[in-house]
N, C-alpha and C positions, 0 to 999 in steps of 0.2 A: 724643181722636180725631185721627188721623192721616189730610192728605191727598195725596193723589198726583197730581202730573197732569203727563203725560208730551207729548213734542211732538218735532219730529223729523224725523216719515215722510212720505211721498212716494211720489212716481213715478222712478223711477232706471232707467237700462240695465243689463244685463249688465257688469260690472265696473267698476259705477259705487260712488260713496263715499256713505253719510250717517251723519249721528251725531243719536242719539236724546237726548232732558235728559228729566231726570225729577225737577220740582221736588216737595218735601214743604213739609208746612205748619209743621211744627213745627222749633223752631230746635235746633240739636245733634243731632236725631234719629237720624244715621248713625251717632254715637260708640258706641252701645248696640243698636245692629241690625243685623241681617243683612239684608242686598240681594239680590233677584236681576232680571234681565230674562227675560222666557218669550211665547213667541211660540205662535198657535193659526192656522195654513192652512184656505184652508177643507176641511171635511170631514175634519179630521185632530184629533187630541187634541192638548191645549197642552203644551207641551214647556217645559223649563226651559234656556234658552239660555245664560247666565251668572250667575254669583253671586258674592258676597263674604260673608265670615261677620263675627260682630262682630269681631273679630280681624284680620280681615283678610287670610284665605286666599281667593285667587283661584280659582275653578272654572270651565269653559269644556266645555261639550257637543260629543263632536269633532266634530261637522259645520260646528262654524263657526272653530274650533280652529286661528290663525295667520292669522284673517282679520278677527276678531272682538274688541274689547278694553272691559274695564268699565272703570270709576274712579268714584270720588266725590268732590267735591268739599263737606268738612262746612262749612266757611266760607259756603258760599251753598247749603247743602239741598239740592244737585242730586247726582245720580246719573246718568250716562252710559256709554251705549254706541257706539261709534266702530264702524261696519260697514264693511269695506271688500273687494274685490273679489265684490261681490254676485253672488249667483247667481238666478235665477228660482226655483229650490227655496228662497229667504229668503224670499219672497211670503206673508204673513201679517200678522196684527194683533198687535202687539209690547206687551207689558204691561210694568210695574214692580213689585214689591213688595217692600214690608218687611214684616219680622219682628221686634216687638220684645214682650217678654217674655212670647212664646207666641200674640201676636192678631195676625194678618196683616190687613197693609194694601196695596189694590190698585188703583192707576189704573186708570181706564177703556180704555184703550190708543189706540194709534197707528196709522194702515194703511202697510204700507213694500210697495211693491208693486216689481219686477223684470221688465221686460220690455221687447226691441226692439222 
């Protein structure tokens, strides 16, 4: 059993910066999984915001696409998301999950809220 629990979010201005961590419980866990962050507004379906495969092909949603950047860190089990010039339309509850050999695993999420 795989856990996730992410940390991060906040209250921010319009073209304000914060970066999300999303530690896992298990040690190596990234070497062998695929990654994504995915974010759910209210009233809107959850969306898949970034991702990394095991491999490590980068994917980015273009709405957030040169604003937005992943990485992991396997050495300390984290996975992050670096947001930077936020918009009000980023205003959602920001999740993490892994993927490893077909059973997703998903923290409870973060609020990252955008507003003057």
């Amino acid at each position: 059993q795989v856990q996730l629990v992410e940390s991060g979010g906040g209250s921010v201005q319009p073209g304000g910066s914060l970066r999300l961590s999303c530690l896992a419980s298990s040690g190596s866990i990234f070497r062998i999984a695929s990654t994504g962050w995915y974010r759910q507004a209210p009233g809107k379906e959850r969306e898949l915001v970034a991702s990394i495969t095991s491999w490590g092909s980068i994917n980015y949603a273009d709405s957030v696409k040169g604003r937005f950047t992943t990485s992991r860190d396997n050495a300390k089990n984290t996975m992050y998301l670096q947001m930077n010039s936020l918009k009000p339309e980023d205003t959602a509850v920001y999740s993490c999950k892994l993927n490893r050999n077909g059973i997703d695993y998903w923290g409870k999420g973060t609020l990252v809220t955008v507003s003057s």
